[in-house]
VEXKOLBA-852311 format. One record per residue (C-alpha): residue in one letter; x, y, z. Coordinates in steps of 0.1 Angstrom, whole numbers, plus 5000, padded with zeros to 4 digits. Example, Ala and Ser with C-alpha at 12.3 -4.5 7.8 and 13.67 -1.06 7.14 Angstrom:
BEGIN
A512349555078
S513749895071
//
This chain:
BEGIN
X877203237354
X880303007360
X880202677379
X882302867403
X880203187404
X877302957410
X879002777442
X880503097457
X877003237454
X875302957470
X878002927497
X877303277509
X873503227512
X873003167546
X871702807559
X867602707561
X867402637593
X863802517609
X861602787630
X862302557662
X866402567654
X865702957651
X863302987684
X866902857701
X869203047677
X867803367688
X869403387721
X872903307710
X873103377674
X870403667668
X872303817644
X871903477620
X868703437627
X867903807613
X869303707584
X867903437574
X864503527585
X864203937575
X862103807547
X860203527557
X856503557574
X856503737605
X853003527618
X855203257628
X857103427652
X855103707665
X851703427670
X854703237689
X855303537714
X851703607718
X850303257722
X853103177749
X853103477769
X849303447768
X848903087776
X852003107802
X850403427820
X846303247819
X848402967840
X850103157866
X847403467868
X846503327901
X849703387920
X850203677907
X846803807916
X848204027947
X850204227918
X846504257907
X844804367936
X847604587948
X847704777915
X844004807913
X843904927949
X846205257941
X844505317910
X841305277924
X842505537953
X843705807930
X840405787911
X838205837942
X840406127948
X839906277912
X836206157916
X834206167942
X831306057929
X832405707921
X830805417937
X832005077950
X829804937922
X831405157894
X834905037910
X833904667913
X832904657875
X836404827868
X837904577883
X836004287865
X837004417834
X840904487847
X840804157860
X839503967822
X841604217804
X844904097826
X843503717825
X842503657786
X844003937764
X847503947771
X848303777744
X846603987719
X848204287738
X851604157730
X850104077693
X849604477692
X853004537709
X854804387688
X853504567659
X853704957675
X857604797681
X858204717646
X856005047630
X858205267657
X861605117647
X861205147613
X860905487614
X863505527642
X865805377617
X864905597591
X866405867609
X869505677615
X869805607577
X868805257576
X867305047547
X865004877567
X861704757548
X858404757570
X858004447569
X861904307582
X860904587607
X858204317620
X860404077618
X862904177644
X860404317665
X858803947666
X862003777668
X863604087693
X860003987719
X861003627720
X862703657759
X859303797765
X858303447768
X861603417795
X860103707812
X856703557815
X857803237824
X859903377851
X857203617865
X854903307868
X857603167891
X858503467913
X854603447919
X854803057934
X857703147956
X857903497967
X855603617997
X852603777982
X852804048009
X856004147988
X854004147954
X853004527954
X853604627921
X853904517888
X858004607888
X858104397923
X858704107902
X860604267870
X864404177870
X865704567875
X866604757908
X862904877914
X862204567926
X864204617954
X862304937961
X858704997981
X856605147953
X854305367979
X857805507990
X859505597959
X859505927940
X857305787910
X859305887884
X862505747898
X860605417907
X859505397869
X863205507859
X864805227877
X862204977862
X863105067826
X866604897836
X864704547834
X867304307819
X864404107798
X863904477784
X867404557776
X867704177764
X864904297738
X866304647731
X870004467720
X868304227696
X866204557683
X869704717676
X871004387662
X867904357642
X868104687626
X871904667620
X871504377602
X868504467583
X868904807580
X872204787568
X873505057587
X876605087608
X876804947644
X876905317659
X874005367644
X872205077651
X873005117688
X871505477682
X868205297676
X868005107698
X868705347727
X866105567715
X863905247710
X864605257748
X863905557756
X860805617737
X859605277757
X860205467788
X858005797780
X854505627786
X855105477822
X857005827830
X854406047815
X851805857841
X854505877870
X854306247864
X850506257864
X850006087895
X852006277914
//
């Protein structure tokens, strides 16, 4: 190779940057980040996501306890309806183990998340043509959760400020028009229609697409293909229980 293959070749490899330089980069400059970082570990990043939404969400579980309790409340309700036979007992040990599920294992629930995220778009983007390998998959499903830790950080706060009588739901404090809607009013479906319009979600379902179009190699049509049926697959679980409580 000639001296000026060899500097053409290494001034199109992309710059090292440090995983803290890329923690910021991923905000404004995704698109870099997923290329310099579709083949490097995806621990560093997805531990990152978990361990900070965990940690951020132990902290501020206590003001967001009403969300909690009024949760709990409805789903205790419906399952006295289904079940008549329950006790208080049988409900008050659901709600112990709700309440240390919600309190210490967040951040392994984001830890399986993120995986299902990156298994599911990799095979999205096999229909869509793309060369994604598994593993960049992983990747840009860690890298794509990182306004998670925006998300949790701005729940935590809605949760000091806001009047707990307000804190109904889970969506109460989501950044998407259910918020502004009384979850005991609203068709169930609709209610969890208008959640799925959460801006942290749609902020993680862009860098998806950007993700896959840059490690998938496929065309931006068809990266924004995945990611809207990244988006809608999303949707399918909180509809299919919408349906079934109604």
């Amino acid at each position: 190779m000639s001296e000026s293959s060899a500097a053409s070749t290494t001034a199109a490899a992309p710059p090292q940057q440090s995983f803290w330089e890329d923690l910021i980069d991923i905000y404004f400059q995704p698109a870099n980040v997923f290329r310099r970082r579709q083949n490097s570990s995806v621990w560093p990043p997805m531990l990152f996501v978990a361990i900070a939404v965990g940690l951020i969400f132990f902290i501020t579980f206590n003001t967001l306890q009403p969300i909690f309790d009024a949760e709990f409340a409805r789903g205790s309700a419906k399952a006295l309806a289904n079940n008549p036979q329950m006790t208080p007992e049988m409900l008050e040990k659901m709600r112990g183990v709700s309440t240390s599920i919600g309190r210490y294992a967040i951040g392994v629930i984001m830890l399986l998340t993120m995986v299902v995220i990156g298994s599911v778009t990799w095979l999205v983007g096999k229909l869509f043509g793309s060369s994604q390998t598994y593993h960049a998959a992983l990747v840009v499903a860690a890298w794509a959760y990182m306004p998670r830790v925006i998300g949790a950080v701005l729940a935590g706060v809605q949760g000091l400020i806001m009047d707990p009588a307000k804190l109904t739901s889970q969506l109460a404090i989501s950044l998407s028009p259910a918020r502004f809607y009384d979850v005991d009013a609203t068709n169930p479906l609709l209610y969890q229609a208008l959640g799925r319009l959460d801006l942290i979600t749609i902020w993680v379902t862009v860098l998806i697409g950007i993700g896959v179009y840059i490690t998938g190699k496929v065309s931006k049509g068809r990266a924004t293909g995945v990611a809207v049926l990244m988006w809608v697959l999303g949707a399918l679980p909180a509809l299919r229980q919408a349906y079934v409580s109604m």
